[in-house]
DRENPALUM-913495 format. One record per residue (C-alpha): x, z, y; residue number from 1; residue in three letters. Coordinates in Angstrom, 3 decimals. Each point is the difference from the previous one (the first is absolute). Last residue first. Example, Ala and Ser with C-alpha at 12.3 -4.5 7.8 and 13.67 -1.06 7.14 Angstrom:
BEGIN
     east       up    north   n res
   13.670    7.140   -1.060   2 SER
   -1.370    0.660   -3.440   1 ALA
This chain:
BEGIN
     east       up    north   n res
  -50.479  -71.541  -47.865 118 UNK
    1.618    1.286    3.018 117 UNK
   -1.022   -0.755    3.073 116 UNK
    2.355   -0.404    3.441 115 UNK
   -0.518    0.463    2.952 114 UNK
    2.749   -0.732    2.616 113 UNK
   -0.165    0.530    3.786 112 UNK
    0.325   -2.610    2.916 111 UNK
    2.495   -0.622    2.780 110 UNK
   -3.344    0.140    2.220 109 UNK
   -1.231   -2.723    2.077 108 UNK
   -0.850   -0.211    4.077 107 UNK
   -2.561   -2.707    1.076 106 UNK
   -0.371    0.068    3.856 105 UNK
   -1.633   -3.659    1.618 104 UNK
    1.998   -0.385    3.383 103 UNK
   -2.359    0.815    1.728 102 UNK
   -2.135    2.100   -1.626 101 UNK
   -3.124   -0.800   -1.749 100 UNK
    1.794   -0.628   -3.283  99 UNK
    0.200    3.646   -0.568  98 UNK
    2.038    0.533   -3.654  97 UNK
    1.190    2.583   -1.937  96 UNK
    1.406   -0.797   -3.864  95 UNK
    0.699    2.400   -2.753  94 UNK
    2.427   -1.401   -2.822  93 UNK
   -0.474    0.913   -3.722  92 UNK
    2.280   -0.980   -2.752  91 UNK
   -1.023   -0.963   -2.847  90 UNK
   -1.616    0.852   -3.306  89 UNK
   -3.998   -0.075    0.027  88 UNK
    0.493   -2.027   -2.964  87 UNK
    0.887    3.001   -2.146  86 UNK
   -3.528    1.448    0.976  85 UNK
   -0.938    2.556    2.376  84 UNK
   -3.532    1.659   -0.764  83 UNK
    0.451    1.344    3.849  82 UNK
    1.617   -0.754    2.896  81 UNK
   -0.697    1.757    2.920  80 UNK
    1.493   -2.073    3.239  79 UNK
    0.353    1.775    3.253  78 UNK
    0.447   -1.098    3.230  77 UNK
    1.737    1.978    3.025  76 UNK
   -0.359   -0.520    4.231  75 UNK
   -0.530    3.692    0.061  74 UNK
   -3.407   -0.368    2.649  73 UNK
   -1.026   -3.089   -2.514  72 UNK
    0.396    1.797   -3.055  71 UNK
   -0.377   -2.464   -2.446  70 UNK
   -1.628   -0.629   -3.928  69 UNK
    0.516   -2.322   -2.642  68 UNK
   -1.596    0.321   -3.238  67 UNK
    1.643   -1.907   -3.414  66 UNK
   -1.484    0.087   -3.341  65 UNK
   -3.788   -1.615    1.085  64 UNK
    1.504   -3.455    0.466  63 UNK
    3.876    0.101   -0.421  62 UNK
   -0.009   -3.765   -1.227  61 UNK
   -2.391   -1.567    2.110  60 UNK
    2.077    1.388    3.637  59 UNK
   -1.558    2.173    1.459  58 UNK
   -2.056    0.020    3.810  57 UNK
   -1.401    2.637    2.078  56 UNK
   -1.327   -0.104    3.572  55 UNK
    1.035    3.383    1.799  54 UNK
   -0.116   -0.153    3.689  53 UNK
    3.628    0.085   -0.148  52 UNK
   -0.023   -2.996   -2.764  51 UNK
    1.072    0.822   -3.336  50 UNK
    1.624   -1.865   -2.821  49 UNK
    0.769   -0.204   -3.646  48 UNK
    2.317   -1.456   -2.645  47 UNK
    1.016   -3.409    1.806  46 UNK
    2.643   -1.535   -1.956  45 UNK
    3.768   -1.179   -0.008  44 UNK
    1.074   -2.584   -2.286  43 UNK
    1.005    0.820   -3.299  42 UNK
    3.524    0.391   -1.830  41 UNK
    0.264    3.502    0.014  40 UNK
   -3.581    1.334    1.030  39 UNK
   -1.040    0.372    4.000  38 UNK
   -2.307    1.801    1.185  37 UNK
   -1.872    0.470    3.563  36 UNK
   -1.604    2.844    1.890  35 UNK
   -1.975   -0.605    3.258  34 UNK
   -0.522    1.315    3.219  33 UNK
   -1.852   -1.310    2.910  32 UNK
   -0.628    0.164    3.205  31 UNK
    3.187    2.028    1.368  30 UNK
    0.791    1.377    3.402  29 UNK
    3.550   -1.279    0.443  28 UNK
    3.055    2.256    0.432  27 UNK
    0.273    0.609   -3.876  26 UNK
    1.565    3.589   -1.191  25 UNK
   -2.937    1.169   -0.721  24 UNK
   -0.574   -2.781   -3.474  23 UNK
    0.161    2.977   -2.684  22 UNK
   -0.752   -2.236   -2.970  21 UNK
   -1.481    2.009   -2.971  20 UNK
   -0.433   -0.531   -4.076  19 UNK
   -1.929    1.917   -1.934  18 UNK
    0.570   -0.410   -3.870  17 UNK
   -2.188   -0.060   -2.961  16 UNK
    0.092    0.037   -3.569  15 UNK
   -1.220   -2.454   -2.406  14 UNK
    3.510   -1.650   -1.107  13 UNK
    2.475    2.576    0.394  12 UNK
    1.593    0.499    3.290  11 UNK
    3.981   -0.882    1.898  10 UNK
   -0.230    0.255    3.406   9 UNK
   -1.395   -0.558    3.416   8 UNK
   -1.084    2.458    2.387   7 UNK
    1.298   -1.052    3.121   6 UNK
   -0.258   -2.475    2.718   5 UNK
    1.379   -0.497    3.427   4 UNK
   -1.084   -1.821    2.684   3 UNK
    2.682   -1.928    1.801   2 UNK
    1.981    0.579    3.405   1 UNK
């Protein structure tokens, strides 16, 4: 079982776009969740994360554009993007993790596409 995102598609640059990741279907009790990217020909990166007691961290280059958000009790993240720029192109993968379990859980997405139009 994987999370599953939506809400990706095709926007102008400057507009916004909500994306979720409906992670319910996951066995594990999660820690955190996080949202990654990954442009054609780049390596993948961190775009923002959330802990379950809710520590916050972005990524340099979505810095007051991006806000992620969960619903612990629904097991779901959300990631508003907004002033979206033609870099922001890429698709998106949600990530779940609890590395205090034994084995360590870390489940991934199959990822949703944005992409920003110029």
């Amino acid at each position: 079982v994987q999370p599953v995102e939506s809400g990706g598609g095709l926007v102008q640059a400057g507009g916004s776009l909500r994306l979720s990741c409906d992670a319910s279907g996951l066995s594990f009790s999660i820690n955190s969740m996080y949202w990654y990217r990954q442009a054609p020909g780049k390596q993948r990166e961190l775009v923002a994360s959330m802990t379950y007691v809710g520590f916050i961290n972005y990524g340099d280059s979505v810095k007051g554009r991006f806000t992620i958000t969960r619903d612990n009790a629904k097991k779901t993240s959300y990631l508003q993007m907004n002033s979206l720029k033609p870099e922001d192109t890429a698709v998106y993968y949600c990530r779940a993790d609890n590395p205090y379990t034994i084995p360590k859980s870390d489940a991934w997405g199959q990822g949703t596409l944005v992409t920003v139009s110029s």
